[in-house]
C-alpha positions as CSV (number, residue, x, y, z in Angstrom):
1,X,80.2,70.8,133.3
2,X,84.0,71.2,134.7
3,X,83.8,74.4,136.1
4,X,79.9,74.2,137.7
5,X,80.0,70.5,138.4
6,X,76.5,70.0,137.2
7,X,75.2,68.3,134.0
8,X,74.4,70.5,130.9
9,X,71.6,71.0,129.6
10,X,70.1,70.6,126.0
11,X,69.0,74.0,125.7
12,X,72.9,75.3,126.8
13,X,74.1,72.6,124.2
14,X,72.3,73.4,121.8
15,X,73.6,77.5,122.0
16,X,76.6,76.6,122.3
17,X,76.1,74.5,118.8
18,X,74.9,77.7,117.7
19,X,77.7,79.6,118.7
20,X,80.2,77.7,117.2
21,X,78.4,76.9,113.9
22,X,78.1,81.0,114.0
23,X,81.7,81.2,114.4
24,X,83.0,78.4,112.1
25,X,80.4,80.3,109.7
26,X,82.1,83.5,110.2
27,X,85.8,81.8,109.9
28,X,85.1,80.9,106.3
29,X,83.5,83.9,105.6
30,X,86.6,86.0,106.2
31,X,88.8,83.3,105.1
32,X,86.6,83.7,101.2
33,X,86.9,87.4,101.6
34,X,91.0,87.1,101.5
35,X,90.8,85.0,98.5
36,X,88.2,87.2,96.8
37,X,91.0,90.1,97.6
38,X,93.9,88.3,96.7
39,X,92.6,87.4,93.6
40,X,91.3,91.0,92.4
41,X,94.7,92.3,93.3
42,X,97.0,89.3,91.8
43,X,97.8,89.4,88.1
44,X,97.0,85.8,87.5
45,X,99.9,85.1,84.8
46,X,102.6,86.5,87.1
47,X,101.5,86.1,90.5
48,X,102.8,89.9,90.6
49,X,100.2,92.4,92.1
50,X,98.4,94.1,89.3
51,X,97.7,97.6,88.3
52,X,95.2,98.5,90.7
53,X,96.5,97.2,93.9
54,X,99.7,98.9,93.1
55,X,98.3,102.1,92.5
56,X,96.5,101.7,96.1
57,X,99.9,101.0,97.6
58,X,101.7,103.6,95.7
59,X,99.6,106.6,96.5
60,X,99.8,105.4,100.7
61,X,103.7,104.7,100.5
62,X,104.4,108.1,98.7
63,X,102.3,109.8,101.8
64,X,104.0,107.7,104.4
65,X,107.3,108.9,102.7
66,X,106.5,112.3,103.5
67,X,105.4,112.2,106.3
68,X,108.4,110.2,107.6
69,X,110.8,111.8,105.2
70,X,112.0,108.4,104.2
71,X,113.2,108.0,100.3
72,X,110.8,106.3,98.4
73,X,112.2,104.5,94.7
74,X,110.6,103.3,92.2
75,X,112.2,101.2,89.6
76,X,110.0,100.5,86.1
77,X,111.1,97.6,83.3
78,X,109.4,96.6,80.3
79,X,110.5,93.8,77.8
80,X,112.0,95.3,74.6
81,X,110.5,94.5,71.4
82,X,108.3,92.3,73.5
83,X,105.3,92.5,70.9
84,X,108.0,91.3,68.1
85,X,108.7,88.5,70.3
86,X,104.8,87.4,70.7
87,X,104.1,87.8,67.1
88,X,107.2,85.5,66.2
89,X,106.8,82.9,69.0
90,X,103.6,83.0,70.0
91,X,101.8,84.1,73.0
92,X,102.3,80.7,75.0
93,X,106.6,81.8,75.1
94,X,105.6,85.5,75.5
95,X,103.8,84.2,78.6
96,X,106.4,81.9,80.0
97,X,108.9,85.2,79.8
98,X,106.4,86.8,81.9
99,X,106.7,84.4,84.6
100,X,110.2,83.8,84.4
101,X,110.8,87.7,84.8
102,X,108.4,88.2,87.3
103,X,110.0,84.9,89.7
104,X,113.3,86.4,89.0
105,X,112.1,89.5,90.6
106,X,110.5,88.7,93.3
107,X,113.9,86.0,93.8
108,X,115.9,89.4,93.5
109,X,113.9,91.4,95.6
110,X,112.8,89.0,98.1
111,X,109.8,90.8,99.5
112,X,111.6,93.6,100.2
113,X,109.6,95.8,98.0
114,X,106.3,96.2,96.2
115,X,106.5,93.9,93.1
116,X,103.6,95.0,90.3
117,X,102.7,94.4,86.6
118,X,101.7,97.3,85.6
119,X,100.2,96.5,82.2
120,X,101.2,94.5,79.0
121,X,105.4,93.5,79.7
122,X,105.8,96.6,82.0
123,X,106.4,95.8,85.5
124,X,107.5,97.7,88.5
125,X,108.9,97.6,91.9
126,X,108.2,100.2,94.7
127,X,111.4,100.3,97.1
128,X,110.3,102.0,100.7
129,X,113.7,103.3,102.0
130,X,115.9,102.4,99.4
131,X,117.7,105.7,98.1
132,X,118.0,106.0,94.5
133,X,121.6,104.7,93.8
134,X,120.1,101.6,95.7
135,X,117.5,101.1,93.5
136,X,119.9,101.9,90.1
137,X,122.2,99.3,91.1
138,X,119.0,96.5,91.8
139,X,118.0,97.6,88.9
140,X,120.9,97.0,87.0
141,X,121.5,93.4,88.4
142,X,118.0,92.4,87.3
143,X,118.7,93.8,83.7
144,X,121.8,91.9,84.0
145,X,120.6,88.3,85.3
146,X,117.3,88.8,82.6
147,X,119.6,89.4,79.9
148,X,122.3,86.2,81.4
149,X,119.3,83.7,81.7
150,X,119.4,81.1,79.2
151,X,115.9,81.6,77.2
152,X,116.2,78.8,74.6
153,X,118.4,78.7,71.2
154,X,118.5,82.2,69.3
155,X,116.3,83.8,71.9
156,X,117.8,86.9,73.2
157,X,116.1,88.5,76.2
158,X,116.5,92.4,77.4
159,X,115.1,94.8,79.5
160,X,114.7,99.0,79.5
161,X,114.6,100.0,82.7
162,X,113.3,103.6,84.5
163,X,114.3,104.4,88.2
164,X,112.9,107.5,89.9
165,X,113.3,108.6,93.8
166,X,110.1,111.0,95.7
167,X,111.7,114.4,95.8
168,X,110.3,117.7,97.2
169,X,108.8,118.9,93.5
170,X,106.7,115.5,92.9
171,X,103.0,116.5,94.2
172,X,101.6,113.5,93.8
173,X,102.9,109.3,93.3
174,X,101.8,109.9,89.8
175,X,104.3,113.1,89.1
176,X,107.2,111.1,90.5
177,X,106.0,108.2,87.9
178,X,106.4,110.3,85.3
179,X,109.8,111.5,85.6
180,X,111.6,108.4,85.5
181,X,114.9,108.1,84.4
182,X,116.3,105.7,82.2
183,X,119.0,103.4,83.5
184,X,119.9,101.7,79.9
185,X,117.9,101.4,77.2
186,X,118.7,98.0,75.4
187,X,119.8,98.4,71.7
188,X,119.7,94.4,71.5
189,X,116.1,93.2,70.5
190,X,114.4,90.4,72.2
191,X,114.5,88.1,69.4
192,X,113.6,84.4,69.5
């Protein structure tokens, strides 16, 4: 032993074996936890957070914007004519949009935010901060690049897109939700 200067024992190697086997035990055991939670929170198609683990972080982010009476945003897109597009294409494309949208947001938002899909094509972003003419304008340049990426030969690609701000009337996460405003609503179909 370094610090004693005398040999060790079996009976102190053999708790120290313990110890660590304990430990490594525990290591792994928290390190399988954090992949058990990241995977019930992770849509697995988008790598976006789903519904649930949104709605967790919503409710806590609308009480922490009270509280610190910082302006809370919420931008929410959905695909137009997205079931069209999977019943003419199939569900393999109307998957690959998925992904491609939901990289191109979290490109364009670059962790700045709360990314989400929120159900079906619908996805959302939760901006902590960001005032509502903020958000409008992100929003408007990720309805723009969607609509400018290149999705293949006759396939036309568009958002509609809601943006809301926490104001003194909402009671709840879920009131502000449902008073979104819509930025543009795409006349052009998403046609493939």
């Amino acid at each position: 032993n370094a610090f004693t200067r005398r040999r060790v024992s079996m009976q102190e190697i053999n708790v120290l074996s313990t110890v660590a086997n304990l430990a490594a035990i525990a290591y792994e055991r928290g390190k399988m936890h954090q992949r058990i939670r990241q995977l019930a929170e992770t849509d697995s198609l988008t790598g976006l957070m789903n519904r649930h683990a949104f709605d967790l972080h919503a409710s806590t982010s609308f009480q922490k914007s009270i509280t610190e009476e910082t302006p809370l945003s919420l931008i929410i897109m959905d695909i137009d004519h997205f079931k069209a597009l999977n019943d003419q294409r199939g569900h393999l494309v109307g998957d690959e949009i998925l992904r491609r949208i939901a990289q191109l947001m979290q490109k364009s938002f670059e962790g700045k935010c709360f990314l989400a899909r929120f159900g079906g094509d619908e996805t959302v972003a939760l901006l902590y901060g960001v005032p509502l003419e903020d958000a409008a304008e992100q929003a408007e340049t990720l309805r723009a690049s969607v609509e400018a990426m290149p999705w293949g030969e006759g396939c036309n690609v568009s958002l509609s897109i809601g943006v809301c701000q926490r104001s003194e009337t909402h009671q709840s996460f879920h009131t502000m939700f449902q008073e979104k405003k819509v930025v543009r609503m795409s006349d052009m179909a998403a046609t493939c």
